[in-house]
Backbone as CSV, one residue per row, in Angstrom:
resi,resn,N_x,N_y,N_z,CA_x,CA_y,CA_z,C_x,C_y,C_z
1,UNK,12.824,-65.043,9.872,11.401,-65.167,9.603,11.139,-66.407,8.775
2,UNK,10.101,-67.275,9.018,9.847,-68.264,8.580,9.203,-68.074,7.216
3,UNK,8.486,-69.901,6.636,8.045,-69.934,5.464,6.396,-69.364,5.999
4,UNK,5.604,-68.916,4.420,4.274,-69.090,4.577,3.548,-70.373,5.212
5,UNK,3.226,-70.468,6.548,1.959,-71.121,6.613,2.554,-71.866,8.460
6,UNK,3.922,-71.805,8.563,4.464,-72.586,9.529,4.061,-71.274,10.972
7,UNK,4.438,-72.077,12.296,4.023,-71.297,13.293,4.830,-72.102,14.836
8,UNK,5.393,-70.450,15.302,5.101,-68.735,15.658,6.162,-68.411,14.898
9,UNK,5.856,-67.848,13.802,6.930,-67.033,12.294,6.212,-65.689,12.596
10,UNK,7.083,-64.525,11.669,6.844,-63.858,11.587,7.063,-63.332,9.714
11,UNK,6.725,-62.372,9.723,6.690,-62.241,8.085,6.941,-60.612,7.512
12,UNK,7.623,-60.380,6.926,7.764,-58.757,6.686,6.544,-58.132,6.943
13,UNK,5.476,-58.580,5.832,4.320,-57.599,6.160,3.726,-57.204,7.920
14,UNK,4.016,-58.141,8.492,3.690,-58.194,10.509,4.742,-56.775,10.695
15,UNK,5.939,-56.362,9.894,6.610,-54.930,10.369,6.423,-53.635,9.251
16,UNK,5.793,-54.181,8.316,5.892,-52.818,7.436,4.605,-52.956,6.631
17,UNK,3.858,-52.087,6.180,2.882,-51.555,5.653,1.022,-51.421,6.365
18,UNK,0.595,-51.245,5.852,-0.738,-51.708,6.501,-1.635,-52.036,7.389
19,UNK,-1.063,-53.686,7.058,-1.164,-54.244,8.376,-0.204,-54.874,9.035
20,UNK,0.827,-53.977,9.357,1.514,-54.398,10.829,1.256,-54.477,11.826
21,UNK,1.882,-55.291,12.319,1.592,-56.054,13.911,2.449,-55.095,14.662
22,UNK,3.982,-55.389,14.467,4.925,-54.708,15.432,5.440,-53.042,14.204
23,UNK,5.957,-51.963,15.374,5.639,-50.969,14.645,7.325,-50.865,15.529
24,UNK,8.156,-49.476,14.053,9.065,-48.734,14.975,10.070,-49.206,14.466
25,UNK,10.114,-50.665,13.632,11.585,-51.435,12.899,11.776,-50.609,11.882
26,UNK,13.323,-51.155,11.569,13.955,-50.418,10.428,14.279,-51.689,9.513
27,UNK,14.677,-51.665,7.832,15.119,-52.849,7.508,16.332,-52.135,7.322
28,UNK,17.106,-53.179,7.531,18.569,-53.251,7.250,19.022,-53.606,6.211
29,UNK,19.426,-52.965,4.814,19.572,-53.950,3.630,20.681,-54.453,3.817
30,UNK,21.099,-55.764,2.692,22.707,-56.830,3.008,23.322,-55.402,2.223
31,UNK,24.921,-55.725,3.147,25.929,-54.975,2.380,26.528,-55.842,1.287
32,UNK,25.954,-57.534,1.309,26.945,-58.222,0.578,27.869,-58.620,1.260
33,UNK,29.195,-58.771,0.539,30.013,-59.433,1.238,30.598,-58.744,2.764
34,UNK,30.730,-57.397,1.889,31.269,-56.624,3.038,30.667,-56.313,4.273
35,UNK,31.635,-55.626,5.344,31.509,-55.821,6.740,30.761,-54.557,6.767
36,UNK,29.578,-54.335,7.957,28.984,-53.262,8.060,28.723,-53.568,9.699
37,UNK,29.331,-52.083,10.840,28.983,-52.385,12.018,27.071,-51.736,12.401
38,UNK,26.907,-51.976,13.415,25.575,-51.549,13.715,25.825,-50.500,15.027
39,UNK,25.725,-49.559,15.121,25.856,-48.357,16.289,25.101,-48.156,16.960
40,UNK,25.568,-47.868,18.449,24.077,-47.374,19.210,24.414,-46.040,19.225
41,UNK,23.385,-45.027,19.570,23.591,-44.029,19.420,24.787,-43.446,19.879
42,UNK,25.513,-43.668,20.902,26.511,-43.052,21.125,27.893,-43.354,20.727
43,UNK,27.328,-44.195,19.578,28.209,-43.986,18.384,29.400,-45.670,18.890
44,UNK,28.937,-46.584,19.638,29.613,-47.693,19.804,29.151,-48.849,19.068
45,UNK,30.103,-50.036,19.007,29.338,-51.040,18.131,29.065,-52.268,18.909
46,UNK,27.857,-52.062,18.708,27.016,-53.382,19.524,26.545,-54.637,18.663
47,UNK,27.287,-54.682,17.517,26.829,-55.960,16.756,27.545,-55.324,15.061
48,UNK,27.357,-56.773,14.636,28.304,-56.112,13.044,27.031,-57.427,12.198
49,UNK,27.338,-56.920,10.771,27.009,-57.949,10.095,27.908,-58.079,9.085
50,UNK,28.707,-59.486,9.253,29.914,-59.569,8.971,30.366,-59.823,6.850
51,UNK,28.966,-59.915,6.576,29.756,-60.319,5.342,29.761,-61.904,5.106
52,UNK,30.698,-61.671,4.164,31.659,-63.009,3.986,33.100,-63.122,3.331
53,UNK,34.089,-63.828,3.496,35.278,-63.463,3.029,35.485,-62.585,1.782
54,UNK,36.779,-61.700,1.527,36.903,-61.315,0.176,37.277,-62.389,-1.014
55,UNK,36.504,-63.262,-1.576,36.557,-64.427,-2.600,35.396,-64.971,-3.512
56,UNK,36.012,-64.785,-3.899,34.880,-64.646,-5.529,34.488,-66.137,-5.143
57,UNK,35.388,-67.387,-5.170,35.279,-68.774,-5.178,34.135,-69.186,-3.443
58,UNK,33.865,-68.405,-2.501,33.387,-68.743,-1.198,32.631,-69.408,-1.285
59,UNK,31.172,-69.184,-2.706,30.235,-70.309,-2.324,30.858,-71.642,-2.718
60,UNK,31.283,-71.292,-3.759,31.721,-72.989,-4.210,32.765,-73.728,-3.230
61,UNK,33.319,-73.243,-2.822,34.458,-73.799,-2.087,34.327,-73.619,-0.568
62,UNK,33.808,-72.962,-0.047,33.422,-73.259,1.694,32.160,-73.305,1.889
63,UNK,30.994,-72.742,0.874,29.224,-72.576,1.165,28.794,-74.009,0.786
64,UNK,29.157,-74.531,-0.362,28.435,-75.612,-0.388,28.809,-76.796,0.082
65,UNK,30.255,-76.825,0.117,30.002,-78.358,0.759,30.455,-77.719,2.326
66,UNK,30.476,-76.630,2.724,29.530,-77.039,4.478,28.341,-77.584,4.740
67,UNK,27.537,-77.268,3.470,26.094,-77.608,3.381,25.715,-78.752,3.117
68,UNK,26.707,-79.448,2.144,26.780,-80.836,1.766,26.999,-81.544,3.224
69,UNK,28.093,-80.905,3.862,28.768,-81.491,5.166,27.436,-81.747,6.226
70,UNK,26.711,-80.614,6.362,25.845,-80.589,7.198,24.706,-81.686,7.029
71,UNK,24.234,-81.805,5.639,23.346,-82.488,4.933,23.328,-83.479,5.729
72,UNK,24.957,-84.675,5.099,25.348,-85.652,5.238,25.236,-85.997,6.642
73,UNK,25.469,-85.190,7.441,25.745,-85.317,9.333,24.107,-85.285,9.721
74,UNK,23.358,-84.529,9.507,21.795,-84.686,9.571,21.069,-86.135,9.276
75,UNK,21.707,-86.911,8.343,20.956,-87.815,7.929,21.714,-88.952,8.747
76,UNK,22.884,-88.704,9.590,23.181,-90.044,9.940,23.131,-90.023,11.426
77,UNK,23.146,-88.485,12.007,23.026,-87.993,13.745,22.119,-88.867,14.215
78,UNK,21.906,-89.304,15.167,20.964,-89.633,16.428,20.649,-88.761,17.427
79,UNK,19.379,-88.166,16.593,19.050,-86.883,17.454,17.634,-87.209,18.306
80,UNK,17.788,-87.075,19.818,16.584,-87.291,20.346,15.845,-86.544,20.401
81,UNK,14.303,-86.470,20.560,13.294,-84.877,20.623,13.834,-83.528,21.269
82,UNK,14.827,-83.691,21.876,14.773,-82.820,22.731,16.351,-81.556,21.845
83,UNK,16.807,-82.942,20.853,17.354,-81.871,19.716,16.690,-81.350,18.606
84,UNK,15.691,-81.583,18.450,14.609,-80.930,17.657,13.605,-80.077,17.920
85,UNK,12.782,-80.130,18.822,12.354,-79.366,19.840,12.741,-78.404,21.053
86,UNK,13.141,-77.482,21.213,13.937,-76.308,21.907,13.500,-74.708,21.930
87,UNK,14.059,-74.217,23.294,13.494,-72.916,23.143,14.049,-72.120,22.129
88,UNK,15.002,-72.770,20.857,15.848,-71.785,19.648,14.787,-72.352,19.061
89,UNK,13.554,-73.299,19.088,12.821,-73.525,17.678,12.564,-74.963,17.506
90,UNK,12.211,-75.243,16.673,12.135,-76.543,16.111,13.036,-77.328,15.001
91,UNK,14.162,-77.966,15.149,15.173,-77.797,14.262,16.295,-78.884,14.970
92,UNK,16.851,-79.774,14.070,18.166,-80.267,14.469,19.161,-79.163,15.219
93,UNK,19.672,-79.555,16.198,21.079,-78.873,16.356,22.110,-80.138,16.855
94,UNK,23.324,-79.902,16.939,24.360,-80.560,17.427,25.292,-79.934,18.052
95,UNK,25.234,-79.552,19.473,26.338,-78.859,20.227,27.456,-79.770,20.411
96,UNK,28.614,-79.036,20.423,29.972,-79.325,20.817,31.037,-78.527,21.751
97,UNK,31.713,-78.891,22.402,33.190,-78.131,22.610,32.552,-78.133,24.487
98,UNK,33.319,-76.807,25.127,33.337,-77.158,26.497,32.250,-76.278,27.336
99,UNK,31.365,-77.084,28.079,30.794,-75.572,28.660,30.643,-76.084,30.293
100,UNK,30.240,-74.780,31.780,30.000,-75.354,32.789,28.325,-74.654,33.041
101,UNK,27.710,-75.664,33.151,26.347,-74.922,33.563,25.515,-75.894,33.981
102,UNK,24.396,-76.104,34.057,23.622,-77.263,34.715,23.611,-77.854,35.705
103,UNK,24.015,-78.851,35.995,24.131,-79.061,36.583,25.707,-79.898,37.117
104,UNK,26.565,-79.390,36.633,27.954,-79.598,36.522,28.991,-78.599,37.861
105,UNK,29.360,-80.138,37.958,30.543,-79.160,38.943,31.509,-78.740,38.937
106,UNK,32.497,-78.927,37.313,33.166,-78.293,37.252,33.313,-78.451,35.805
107,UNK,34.061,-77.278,34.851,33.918,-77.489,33.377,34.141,-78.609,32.457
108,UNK,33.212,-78.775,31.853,33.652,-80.423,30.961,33.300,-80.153,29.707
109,UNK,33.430,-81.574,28.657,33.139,-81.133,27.227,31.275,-81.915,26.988
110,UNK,30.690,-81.442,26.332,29.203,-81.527,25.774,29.747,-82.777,25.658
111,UNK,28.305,-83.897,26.432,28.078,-85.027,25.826,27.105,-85.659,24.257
112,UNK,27.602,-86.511,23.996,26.889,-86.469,22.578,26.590,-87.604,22.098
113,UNK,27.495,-88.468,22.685,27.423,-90.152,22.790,28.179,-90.676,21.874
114,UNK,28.652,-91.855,21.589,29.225,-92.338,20.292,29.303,-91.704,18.705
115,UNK,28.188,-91.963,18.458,27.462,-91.546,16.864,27.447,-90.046,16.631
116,UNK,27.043,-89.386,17.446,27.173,-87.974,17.563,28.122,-87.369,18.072
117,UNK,29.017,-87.364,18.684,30.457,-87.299,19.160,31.465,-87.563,17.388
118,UNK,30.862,-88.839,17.154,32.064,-89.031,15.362,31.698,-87.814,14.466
119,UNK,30.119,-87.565,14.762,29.691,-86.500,13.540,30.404,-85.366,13.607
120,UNK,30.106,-84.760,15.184,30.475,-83.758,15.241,32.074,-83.424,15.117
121,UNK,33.019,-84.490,15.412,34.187,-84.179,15.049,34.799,-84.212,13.623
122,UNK,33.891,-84.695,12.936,33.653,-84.720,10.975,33.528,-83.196,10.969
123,UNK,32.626,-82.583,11.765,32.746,-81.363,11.135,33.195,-80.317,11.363
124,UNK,33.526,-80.231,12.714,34.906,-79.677,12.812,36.335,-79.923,12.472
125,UNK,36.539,-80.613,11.854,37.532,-80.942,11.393,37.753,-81.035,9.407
126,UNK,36.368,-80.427,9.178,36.116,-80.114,7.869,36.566,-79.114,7.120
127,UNK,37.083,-78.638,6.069,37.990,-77.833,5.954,37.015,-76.169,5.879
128,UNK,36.219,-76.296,5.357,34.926,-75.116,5.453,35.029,-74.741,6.953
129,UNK,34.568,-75.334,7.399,34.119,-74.873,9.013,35.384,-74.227,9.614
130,UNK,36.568,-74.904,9.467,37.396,-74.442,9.946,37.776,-73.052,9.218
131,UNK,37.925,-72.899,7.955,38.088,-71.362,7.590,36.761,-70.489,8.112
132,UNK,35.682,-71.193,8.198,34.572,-70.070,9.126,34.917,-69.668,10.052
133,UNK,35.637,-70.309,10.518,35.808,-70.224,12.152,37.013,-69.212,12.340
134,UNK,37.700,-69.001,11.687,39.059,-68.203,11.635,38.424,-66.666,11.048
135,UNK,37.345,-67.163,9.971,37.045,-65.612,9.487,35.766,-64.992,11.109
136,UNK,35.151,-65.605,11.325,33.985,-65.084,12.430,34.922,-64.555,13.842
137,UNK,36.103,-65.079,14.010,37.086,-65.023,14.618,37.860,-63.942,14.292
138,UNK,38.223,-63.683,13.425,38.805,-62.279,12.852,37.919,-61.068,12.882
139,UNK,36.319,-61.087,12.435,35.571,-60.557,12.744,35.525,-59.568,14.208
140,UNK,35.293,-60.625,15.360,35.285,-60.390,16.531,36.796,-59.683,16.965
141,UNK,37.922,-59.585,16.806,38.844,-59.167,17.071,38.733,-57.948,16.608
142,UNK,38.327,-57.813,14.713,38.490,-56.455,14.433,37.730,-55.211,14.788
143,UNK,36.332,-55.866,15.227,35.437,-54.936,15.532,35.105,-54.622,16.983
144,UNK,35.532,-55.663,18.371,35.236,-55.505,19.468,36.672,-55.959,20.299
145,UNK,38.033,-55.446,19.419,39.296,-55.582,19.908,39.370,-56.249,21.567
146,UNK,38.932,-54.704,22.015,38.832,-55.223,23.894,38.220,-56.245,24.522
147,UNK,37.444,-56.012,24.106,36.419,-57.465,24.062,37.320,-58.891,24.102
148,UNK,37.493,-59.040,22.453,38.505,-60.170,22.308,39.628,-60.146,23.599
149,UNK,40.153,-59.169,23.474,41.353,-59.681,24.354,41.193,-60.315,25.296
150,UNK,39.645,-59.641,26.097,39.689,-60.401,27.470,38.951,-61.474,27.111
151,UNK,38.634,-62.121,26.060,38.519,-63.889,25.917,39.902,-64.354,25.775
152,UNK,40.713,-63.553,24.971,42.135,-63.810,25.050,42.717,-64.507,26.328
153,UNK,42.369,-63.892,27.271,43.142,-63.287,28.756,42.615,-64.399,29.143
154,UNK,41.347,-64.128,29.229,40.403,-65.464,30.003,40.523,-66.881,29.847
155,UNK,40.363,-66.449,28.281,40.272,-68.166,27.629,41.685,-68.972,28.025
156,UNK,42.406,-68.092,27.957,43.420,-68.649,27.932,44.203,-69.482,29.305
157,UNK,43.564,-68.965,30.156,43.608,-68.981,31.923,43.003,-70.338,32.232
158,UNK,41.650,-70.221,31.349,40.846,-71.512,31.603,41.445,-72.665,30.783
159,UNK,42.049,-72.503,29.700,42.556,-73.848,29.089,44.016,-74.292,29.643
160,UNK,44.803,-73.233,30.375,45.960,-73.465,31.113,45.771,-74.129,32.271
161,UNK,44.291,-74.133,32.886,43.963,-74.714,34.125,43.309,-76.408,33.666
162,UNK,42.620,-76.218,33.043,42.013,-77.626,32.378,42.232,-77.954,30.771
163,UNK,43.821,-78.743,31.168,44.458,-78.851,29.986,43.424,-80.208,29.479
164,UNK,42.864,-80.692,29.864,42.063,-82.036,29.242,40.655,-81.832,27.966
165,UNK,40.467,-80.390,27.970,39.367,-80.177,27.003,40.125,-79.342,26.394
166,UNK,39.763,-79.042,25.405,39.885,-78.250,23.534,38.867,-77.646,23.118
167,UNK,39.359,-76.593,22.613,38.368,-75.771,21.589,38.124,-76.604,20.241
168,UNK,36.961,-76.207,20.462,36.203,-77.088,19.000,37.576,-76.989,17.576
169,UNK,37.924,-75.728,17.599,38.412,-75.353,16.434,39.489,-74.011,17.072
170,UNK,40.937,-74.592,16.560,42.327,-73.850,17.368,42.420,-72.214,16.633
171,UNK,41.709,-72.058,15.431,41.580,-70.896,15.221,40.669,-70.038,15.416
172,UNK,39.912,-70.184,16.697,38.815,-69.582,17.177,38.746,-69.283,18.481
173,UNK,38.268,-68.342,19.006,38.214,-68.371,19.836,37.333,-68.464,20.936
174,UNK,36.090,-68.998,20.810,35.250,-69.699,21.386,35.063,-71.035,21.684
175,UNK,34.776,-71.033,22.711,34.678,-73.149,23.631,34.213,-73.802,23.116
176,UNK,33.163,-73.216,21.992,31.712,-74.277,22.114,31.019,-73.449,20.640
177,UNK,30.302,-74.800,19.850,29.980,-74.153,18.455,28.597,-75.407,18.305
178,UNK,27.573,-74.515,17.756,26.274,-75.320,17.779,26.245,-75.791,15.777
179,UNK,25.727,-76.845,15.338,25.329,-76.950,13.653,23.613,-76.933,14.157
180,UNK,23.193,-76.461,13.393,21.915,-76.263,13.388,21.209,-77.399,11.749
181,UNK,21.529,-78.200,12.052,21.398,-78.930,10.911,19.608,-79.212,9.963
182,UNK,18.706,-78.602,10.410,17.595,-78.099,9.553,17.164,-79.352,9.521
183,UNK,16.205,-79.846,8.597,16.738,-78.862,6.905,16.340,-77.772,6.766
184,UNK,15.378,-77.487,7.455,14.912,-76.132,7.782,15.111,-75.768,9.009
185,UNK,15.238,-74.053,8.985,15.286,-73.807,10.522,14.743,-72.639,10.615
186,UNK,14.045,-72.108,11.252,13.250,-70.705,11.912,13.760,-70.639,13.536
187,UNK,14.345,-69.825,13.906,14.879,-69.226,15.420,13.495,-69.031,15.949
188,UNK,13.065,-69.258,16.887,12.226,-68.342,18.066,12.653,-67.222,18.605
189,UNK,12.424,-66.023,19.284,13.147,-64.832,19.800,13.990,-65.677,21.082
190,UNK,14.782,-65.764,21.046,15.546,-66.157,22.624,16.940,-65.643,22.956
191,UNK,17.021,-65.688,23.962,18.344,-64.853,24.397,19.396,-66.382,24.975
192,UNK,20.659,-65.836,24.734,21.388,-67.343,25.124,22.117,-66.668,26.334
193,UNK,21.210,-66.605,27.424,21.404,-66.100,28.780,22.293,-67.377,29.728
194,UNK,22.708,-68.730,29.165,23.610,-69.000,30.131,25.512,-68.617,29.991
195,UNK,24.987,-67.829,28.630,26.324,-67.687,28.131,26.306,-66.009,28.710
196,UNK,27.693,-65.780,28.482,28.671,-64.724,29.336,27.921,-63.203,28.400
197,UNK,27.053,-62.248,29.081,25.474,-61.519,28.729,26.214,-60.572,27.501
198,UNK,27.562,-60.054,28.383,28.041,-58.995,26.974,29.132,-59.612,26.431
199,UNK,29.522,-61.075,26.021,30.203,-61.502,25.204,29.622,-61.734,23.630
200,UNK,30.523,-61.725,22.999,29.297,-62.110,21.327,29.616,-63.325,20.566
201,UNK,28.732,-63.630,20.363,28.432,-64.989,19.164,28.455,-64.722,17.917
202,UNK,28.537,-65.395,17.100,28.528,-65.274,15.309,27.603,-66.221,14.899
203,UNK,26.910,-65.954,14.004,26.032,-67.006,13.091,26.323,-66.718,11.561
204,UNK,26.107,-67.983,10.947,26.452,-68.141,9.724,25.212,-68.479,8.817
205,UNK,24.943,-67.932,7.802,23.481,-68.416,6.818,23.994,-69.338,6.026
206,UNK,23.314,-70.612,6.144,23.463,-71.514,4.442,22.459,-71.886,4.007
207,UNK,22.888,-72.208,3.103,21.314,-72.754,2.280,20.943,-72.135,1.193
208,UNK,20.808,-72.303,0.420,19.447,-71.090,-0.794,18.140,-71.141,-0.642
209,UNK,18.250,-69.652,-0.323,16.609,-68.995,-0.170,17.026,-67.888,-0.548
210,UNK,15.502,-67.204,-1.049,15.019,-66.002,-1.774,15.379,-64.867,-0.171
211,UNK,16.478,-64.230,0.005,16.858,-63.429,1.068,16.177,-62.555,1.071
212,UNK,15.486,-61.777,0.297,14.275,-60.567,0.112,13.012,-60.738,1.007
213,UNK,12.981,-62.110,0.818,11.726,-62.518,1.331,11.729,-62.855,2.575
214,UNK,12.395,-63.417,2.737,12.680,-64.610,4.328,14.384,-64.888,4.545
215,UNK,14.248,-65.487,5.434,15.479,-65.332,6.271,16.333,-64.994,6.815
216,UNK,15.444,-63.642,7.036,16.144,-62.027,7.943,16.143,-62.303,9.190
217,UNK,17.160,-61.955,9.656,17.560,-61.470,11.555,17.106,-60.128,11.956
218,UNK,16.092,-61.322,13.150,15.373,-59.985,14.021,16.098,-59.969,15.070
219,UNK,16.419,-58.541,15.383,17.267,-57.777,16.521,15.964,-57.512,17.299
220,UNK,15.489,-57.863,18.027,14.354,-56.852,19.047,14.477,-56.171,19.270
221,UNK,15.331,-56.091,20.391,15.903,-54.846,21.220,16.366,-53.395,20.273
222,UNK,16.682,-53.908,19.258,17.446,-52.820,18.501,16.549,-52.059,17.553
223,UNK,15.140,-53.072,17.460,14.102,-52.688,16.305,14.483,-52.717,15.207
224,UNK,15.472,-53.727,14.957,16.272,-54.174,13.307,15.886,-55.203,12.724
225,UNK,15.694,-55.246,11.595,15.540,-56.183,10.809,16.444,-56.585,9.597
226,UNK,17.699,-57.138,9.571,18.894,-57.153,8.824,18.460,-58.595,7.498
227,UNK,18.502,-57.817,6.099,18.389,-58.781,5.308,19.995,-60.015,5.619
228,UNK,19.593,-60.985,5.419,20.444,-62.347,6.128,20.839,-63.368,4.540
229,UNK,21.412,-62.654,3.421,22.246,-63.837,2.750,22.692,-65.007,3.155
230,UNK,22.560,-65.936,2.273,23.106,-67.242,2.216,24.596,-66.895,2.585
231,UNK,25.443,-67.650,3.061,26.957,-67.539,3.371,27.583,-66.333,4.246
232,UNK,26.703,-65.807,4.466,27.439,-64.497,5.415,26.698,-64.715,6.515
233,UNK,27.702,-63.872,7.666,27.517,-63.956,8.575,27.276,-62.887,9.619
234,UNK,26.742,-62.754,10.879,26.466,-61.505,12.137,26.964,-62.245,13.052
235,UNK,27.462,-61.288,13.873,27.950,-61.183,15.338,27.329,-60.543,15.969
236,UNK,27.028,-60.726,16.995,26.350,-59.763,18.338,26.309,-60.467,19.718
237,UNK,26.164,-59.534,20.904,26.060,-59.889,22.146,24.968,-60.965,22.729
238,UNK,25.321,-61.749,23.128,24.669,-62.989,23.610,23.338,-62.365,24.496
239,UNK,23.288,-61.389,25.258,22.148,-61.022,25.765,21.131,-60.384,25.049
240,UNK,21.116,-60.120,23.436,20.512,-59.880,22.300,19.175,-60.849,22.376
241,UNK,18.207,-60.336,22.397,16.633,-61.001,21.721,16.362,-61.105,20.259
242,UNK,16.892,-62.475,19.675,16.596,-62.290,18.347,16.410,-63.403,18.014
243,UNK,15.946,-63.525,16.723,15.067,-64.659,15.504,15.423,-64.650,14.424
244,UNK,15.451,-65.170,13.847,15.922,-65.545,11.978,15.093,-66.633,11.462
């Protein structure tokens, strides 16, 4: 949920009291660091909200200077409108790693050009990102085992066949990783329907903001509203309708 005054945001009061707009949500309070799954009724887990490592030291030592990292890569990217403007919102992003869709005929790695190609390998190769990537990664294994495996199975099939591309990051197990570099960012509701419908994604919060107030993840489908800390992170299925 966005700041006061920006637009199409949404705002706690639009789900709870008075005058609400949308009716039927629940809030989700943060567990904090710790891991908490989300159940559908028949008692399976269709999304987690992961926390953040067990370490007292996390913000100082992986929260802020990812943020520093990100900062720095924002101010020097060459981003054209069309990375600022998008159906996720209005907002820098910088995709990386391998995907096949578009108009492609067979799998390749995200183009990015010179300048953006150096950034993005600055930050994957940053020491933060890379322990994110191992913990959101551990995440997904512990909570949707089967799942993982068959990216295991899969992934592994596809990088044995096209030894010429790399995962963004060797302790992860996903192709492809977006920075959403802000400075602000508000999600639109969208579903990331070219990606694989019941596989899951992870997102990570940075920044300081008042979490009470703003910068909660809306689940649609689920009628959730999960308070969203700075430094922690959710997982859920890519065919998910949601906003932050």
């Amino acid at each position: 949920m966005g700041r006061q005054g920006t637009s199409p945001t949404h705002h706690l009061r639009d789900f709870f009291g008075p005058k609400a707009v949308f009716h039927g949500f629940n809030l989700v309070k943060s567990s904090g660091p710790n891991s908490c799954p989300i159940v559908d009724r028949a008692g399976k887990v269709c999304a987690v909200y992961g926390g953040a490592p067990d370490d007292p030291d996390f913000m100082a030592t992986v929260h802020d200077p990812a943020v520093e990292a990100m900062e720095q890569a924002r101010a020097k990217a060459s981003l054209t409108p069309d990375r600022f403007f998008h159906r996720r919102g209005n907002f820098g992003q910088l995709s990386g790693g391998d995907s096949h869709g578009g108009r492609q005929v067979e799998p390749g790695a995200l183009v990015n050009g010179v300048i953006n190609t150096a950034i993005f390998l600055s930050l994957i190769s940053n020491d933060p990102f890379i322990r994110l990537a191992g913990f959101v990664t551990g995440l997904f294994a512990n909570w949707a085992l089967k799942l993982f495996d068959l990216y295991v199975d899969y992934m592994g099939e596809f990088y044995s066949h096209h030894t010429n591309l790399r995962r963004p990051f060797v302790n992860s197990i996903w192709s492809a990783c977006t920075f959403n570099l802000g400075p602000y960012m508000c999600a639109l509701g969208h579903r990331d329907f070219a990606n694989l419908v019941f596989g899951w994604c992870a997102i990570t919060a940075f920044g300081l903001f008042d979490w009470k107030r703003g910068g909660h993840l809306i689940l649609w489908d689920c009628k959730l509203i999960l308070e969203f800390p700075p430094s922690c992170t959710h997982s859920h299925p890519q065919r998910c309708n949601l906003s932050f």
